[in-house]
DSSP file (Angstrom, degrees, kcal/mol; ACC not computed):
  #  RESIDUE AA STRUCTURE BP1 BP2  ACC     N-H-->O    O-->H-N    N-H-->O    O-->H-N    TCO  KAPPA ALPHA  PHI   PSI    X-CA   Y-CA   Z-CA
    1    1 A X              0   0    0      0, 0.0     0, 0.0     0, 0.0     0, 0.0   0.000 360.0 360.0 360.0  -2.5  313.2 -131.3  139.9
    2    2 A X        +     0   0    0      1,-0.1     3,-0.1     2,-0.0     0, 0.0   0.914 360.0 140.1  70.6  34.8  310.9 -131.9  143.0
    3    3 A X        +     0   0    0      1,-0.2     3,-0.2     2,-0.1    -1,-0.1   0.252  50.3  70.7-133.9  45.4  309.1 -129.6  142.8
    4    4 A X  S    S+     0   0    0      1,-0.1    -1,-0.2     3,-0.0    -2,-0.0   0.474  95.1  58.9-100.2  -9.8  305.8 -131.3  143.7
    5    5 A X        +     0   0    0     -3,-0.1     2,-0.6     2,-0.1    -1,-0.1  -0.049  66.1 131.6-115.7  62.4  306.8 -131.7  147.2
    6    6 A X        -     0   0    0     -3,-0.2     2,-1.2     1,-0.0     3,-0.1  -0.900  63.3-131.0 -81.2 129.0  307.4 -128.0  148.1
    7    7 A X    >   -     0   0    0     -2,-0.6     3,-2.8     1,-0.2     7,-0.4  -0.552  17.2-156.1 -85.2 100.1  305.6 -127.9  151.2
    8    8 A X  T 3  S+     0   0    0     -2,-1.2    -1,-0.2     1,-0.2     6,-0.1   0.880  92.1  52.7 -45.9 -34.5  303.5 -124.5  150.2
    9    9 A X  T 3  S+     0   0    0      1,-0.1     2,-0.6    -3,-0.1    -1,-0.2   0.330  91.9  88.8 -95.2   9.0  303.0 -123.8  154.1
   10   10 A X    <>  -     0   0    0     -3,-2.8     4,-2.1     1,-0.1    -3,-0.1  -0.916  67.1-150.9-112.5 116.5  306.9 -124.1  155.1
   11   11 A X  H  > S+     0   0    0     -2,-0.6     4,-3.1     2,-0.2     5,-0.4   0.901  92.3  53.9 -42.6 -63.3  308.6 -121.2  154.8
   12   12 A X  H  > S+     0   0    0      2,-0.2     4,-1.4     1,-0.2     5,-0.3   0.949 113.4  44.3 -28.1 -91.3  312.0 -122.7  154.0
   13   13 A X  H  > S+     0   0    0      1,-0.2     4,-1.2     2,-0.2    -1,-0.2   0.755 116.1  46.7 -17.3 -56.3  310.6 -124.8  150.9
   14   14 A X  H >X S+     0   0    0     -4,-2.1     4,-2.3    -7,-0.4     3,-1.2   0.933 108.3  52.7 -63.9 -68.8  308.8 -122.3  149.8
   15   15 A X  H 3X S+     0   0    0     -4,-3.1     4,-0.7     1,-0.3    -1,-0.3   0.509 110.6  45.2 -38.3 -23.7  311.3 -119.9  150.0
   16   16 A X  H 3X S+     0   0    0     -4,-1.4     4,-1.6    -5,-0.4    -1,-0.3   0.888 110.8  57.5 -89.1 -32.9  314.0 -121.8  148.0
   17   17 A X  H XX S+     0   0    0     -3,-1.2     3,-3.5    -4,-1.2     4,-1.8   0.990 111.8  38.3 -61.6 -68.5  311.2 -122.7  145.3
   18   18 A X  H >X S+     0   0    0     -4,-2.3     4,-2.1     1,-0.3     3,-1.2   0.930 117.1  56.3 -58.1 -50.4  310.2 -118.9  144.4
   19   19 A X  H 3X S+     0   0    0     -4,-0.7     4,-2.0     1,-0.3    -1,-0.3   0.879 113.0  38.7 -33.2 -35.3  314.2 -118.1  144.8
   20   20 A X  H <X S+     0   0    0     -3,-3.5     4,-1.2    -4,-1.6    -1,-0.3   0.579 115.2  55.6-106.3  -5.7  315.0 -120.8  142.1
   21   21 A X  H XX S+     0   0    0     -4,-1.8     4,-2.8    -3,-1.2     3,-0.5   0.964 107.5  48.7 -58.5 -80.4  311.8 -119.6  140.1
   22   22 A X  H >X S+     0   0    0     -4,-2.1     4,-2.7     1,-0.3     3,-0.7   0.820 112.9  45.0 -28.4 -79.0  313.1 -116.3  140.0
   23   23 A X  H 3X S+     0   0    0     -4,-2.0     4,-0.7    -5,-0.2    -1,-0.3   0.883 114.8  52.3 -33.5 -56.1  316.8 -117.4  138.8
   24   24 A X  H <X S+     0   0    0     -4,-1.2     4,-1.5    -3,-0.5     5,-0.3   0.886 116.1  38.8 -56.3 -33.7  315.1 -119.8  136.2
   25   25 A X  H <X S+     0   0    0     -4,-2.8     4,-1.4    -3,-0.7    -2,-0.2   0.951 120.1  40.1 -92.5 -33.5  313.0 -117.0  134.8
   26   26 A X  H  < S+     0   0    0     -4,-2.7    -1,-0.2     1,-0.2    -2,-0.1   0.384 113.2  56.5-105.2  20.5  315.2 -114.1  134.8
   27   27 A X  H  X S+     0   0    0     -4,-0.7     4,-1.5    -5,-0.5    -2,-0.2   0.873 107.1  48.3 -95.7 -39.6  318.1 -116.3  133.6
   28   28 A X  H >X S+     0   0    0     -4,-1.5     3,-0.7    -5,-0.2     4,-0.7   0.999 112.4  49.8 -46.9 -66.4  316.3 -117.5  130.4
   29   29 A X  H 3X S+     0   0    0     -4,-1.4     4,-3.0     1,-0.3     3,-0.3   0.792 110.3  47.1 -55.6 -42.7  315.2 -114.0  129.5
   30   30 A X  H 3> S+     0   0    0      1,-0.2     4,-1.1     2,-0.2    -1,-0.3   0.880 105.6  65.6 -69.9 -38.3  318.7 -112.3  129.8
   31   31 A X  H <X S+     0   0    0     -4,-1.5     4,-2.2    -3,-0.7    -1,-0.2   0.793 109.4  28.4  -8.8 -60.6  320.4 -114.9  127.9
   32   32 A X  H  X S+     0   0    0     -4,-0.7     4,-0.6    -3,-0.3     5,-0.3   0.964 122.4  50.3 -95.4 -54.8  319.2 -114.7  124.9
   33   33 A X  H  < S+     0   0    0     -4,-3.0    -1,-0.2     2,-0.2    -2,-0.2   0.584 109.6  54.5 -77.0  11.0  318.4 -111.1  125.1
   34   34 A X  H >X S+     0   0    0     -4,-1.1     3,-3.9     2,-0.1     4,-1.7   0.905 111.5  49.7 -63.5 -84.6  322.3 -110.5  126.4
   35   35 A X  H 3X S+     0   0    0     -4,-2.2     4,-1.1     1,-0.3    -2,-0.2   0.351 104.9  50.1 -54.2   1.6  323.3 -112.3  123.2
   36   36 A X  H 3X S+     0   0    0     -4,-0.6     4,-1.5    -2,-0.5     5,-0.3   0.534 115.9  45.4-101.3 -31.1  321.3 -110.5  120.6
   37   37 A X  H <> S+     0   0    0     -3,-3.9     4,-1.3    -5,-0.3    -2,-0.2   0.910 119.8  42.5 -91.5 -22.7  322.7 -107.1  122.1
   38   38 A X  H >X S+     0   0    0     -4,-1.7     3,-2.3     2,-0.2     4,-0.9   0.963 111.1  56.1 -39.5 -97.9  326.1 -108.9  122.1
   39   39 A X  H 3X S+     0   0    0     -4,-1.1     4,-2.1     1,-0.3     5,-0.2   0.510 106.8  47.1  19.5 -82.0  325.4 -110.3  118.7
   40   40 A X  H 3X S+     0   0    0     -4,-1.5     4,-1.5     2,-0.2     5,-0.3   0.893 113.3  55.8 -57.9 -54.6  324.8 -106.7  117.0
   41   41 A X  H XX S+     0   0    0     -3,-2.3     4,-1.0    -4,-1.3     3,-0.5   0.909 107.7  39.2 -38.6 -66.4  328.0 -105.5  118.7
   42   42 A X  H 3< S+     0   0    0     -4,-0.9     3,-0.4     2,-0.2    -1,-0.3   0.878 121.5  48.2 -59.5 -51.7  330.4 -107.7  117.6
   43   43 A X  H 3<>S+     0   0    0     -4,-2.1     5,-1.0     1,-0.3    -2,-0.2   0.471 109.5  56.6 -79.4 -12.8  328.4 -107.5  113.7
   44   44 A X  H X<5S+     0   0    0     -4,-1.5     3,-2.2    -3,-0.5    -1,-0.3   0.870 100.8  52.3 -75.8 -49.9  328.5 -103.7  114.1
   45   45 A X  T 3<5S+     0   0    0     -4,-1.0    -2,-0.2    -3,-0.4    -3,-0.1   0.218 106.0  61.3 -94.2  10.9  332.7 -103.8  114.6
   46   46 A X  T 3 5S-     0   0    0      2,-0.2    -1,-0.3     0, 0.0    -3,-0.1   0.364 131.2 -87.0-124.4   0.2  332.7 -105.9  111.0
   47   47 A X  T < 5S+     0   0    0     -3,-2.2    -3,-0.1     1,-0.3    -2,-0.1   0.074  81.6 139.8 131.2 -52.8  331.0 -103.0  108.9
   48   48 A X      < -     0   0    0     -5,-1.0    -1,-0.3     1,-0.1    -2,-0.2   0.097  58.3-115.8 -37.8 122.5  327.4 -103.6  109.4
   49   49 A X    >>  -     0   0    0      1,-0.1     3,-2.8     2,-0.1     4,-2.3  -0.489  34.6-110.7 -63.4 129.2  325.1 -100.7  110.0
   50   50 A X  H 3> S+     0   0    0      1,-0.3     4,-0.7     2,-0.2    -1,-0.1   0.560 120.0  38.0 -43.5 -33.5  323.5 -100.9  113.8
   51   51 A X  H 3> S+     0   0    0      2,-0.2     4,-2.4     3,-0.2    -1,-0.3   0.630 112.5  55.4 -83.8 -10.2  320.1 -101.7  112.5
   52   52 A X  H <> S+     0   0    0     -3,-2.8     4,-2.1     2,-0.2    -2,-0.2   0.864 114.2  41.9 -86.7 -58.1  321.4 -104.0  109.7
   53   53 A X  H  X S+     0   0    0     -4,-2.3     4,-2.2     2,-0.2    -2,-0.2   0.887 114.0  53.3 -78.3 -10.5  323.3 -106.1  112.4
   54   54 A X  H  X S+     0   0    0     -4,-0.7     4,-1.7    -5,-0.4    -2,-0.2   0.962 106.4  50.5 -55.9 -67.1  320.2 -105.9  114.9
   55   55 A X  H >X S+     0   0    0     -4,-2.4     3,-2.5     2,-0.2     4,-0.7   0.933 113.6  47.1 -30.1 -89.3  318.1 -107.2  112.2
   56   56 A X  H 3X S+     0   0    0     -4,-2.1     4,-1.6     1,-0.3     5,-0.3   0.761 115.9  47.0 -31.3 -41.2  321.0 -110.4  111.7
   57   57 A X  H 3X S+     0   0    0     -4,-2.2     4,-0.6     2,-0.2    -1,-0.3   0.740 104.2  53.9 -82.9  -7.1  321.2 -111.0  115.3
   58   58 A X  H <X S+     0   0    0     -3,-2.5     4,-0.9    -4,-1.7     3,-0.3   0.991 112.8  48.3 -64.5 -75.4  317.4 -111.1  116.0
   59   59 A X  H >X S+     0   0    0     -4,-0.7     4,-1.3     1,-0.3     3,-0.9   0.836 113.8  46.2 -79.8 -50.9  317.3 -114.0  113.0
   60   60 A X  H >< S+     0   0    0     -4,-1.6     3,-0.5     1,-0.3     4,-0.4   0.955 119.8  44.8 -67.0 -33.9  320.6 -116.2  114.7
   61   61 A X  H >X S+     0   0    0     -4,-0.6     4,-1.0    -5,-0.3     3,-0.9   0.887  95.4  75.2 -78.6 -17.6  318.9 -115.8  117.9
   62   62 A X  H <X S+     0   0    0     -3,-0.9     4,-0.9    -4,-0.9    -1,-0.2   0.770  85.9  59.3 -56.4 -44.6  315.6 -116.6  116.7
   63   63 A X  H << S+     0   0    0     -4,-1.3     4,-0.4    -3,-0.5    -1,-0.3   0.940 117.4  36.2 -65.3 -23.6  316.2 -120.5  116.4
   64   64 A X  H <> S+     0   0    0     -3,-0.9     4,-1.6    -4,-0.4    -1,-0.2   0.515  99.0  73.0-105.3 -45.9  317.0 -120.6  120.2
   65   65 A X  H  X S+     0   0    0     -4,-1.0     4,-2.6     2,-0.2    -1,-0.1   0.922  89.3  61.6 -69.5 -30.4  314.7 -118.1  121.5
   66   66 A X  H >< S+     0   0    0     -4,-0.9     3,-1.2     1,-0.2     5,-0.2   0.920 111.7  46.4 -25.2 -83.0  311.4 -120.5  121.0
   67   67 A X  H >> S+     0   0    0     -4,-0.4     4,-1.4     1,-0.3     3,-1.2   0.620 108.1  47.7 -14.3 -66.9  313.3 -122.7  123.4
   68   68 A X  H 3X S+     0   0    0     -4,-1.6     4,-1.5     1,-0.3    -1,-0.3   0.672 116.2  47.5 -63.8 -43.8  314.2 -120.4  125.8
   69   69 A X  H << S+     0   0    0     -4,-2.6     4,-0.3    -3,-1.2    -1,-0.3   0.452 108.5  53.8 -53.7 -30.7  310.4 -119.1  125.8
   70   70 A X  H <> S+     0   0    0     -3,-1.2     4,-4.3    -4,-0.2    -2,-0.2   0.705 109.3  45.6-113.7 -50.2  309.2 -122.5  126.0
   71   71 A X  H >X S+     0   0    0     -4,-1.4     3,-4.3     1,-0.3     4,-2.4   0.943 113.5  54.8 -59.6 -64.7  311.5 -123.0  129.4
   72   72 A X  H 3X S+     0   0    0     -4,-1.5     4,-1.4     1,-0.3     5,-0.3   0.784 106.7  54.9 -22.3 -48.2  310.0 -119.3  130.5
   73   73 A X  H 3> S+     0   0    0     -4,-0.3     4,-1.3     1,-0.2    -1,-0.3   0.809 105.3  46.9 -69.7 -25.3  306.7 -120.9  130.0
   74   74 A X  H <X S+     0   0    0     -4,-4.3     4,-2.8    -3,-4.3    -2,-0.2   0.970 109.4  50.2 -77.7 -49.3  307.1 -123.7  132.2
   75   75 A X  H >X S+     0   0    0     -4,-2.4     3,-1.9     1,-0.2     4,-1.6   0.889 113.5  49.9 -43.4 -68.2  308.5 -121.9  135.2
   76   76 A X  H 3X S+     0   0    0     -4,-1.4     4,-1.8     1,-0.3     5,-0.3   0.816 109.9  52.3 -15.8 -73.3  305.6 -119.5  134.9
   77   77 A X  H 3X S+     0   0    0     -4,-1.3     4,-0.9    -5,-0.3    -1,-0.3   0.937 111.3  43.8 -17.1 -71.2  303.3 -122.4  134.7
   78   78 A X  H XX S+     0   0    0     -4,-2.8     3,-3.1    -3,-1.9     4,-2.5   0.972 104.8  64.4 -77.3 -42.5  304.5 -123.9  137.6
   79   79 A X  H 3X S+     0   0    0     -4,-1.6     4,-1.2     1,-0.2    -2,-0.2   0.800 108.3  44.6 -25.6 -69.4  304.6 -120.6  139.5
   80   80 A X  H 3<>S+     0   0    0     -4,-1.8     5,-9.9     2,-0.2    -1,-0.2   0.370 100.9  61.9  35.6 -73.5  301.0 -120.4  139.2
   81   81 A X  H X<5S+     0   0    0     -3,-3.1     3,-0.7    -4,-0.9    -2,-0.2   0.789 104.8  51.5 -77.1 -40.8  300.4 -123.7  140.0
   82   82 A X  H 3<5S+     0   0    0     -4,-2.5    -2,-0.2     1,-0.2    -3,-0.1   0.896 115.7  40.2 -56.5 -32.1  302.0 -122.8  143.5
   83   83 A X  T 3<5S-     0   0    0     -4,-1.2    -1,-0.2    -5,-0.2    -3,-0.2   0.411 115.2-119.7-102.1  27.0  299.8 -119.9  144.0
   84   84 A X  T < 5 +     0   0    0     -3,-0.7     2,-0.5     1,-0.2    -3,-0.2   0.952  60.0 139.0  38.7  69.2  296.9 -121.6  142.6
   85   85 A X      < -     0   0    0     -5,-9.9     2,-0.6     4,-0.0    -1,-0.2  -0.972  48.1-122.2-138.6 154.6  296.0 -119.7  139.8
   86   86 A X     >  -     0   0    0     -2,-0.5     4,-1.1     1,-0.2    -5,-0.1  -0.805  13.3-164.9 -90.7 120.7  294.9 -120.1  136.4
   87   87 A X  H  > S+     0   0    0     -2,-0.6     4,-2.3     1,-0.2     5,-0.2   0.848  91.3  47.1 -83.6 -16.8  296.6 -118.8  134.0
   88   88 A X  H  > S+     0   0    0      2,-0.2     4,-2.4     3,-0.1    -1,-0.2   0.845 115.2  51.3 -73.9 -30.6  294.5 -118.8  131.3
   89   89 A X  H >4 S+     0   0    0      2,-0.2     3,-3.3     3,-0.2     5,-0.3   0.775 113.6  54.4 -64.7-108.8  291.4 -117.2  133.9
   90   90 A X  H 3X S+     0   0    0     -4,-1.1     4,-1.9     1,-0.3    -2,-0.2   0.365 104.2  45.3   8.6 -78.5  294.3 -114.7  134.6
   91   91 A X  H 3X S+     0   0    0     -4,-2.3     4,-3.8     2,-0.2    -1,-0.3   0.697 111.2  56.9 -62.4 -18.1  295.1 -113.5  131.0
   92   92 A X  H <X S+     0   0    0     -3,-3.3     4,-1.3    -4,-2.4     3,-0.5   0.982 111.7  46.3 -69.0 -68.2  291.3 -113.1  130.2
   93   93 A X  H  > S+     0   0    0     -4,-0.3     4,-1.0     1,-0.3     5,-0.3   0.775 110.0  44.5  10.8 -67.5  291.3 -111.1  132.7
   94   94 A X  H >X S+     0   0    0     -4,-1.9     4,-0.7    -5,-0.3     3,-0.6   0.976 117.9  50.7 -61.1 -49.8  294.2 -109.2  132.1
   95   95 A X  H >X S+     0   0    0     -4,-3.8     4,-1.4    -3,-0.5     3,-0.8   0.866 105.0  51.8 -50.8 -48.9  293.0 -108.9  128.6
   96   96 A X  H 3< S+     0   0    0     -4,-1.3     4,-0.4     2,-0.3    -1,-0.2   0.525 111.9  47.0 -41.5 -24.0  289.7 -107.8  129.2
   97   97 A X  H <X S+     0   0    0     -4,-1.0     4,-1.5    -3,-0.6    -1,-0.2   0.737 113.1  51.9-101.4 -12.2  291.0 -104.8  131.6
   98   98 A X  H <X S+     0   0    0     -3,-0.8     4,-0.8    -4,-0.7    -2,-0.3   0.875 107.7  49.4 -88.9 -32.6  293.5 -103.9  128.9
   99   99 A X  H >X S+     0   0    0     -4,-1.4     4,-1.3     2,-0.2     3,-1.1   0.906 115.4  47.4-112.2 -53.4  290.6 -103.9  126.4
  100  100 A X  H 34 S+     0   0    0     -4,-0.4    -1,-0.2    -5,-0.3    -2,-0.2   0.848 107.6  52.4 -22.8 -58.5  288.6 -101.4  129.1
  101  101 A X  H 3< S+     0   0    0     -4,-1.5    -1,-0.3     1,-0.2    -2,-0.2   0.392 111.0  44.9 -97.2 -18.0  291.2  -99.2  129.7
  102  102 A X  H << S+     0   0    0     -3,-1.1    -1,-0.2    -4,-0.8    -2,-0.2   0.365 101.7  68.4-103.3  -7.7  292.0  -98.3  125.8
  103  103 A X     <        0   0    0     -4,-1.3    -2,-0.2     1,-0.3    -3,-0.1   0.653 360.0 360.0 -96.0  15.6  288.2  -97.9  124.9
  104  104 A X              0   0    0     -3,-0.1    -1,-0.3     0, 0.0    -3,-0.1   0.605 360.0 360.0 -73.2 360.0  287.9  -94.6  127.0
């Protein structure tokens, strides 16, 4: 997709990369979870109790969502990469303050 040569110190590059980040990441996520609340709607209007068809659309979305997660993972990834961070340094982190903040 080119996007190893976004020039990190041109505004213009930059600015289209983190725009089209943005669109990639919160386009995956709404997909899927659009179509599970879809899903349940439509499964509701055939008889199905709302948790009964929640349950059934979670499972049909399920083979899909991996995917979709997977794509979520990359952008992230590469996001990251731009701002030169690790993510794995990053979620010890994150964990570690979460872990803090619950033992009061």
């Amino acid at each position: 997709m080119g996007w190893d040569k976004v020039d990190r110190d041109d505004f213009q590059s930059s600015k289209e990369f983190l725009l089209y980040i943005h669109m990639l990441l919160t386009t995956e996520v709404a997909e899927e979870f659009r179509t599970i609340l879809y899903r349940t709607k439509d499964l509701t209007e055939t008889g199905l109790d709302q948790n009964a068809a929640f349950r059934q659309a979670k499972q049909e979305v399920r083979a899909n969502l991996g995917k979709e997660l997977a794509d979520c993972l990359a952008y992230l990834c590469k996001l990251a990469n731009y701002f030169d961070y690790d993510l794995e340094d990053e979620l010890h982190a994150k964990l570690e303050e979460i872990r803090r903040k619950f033992k009061k």
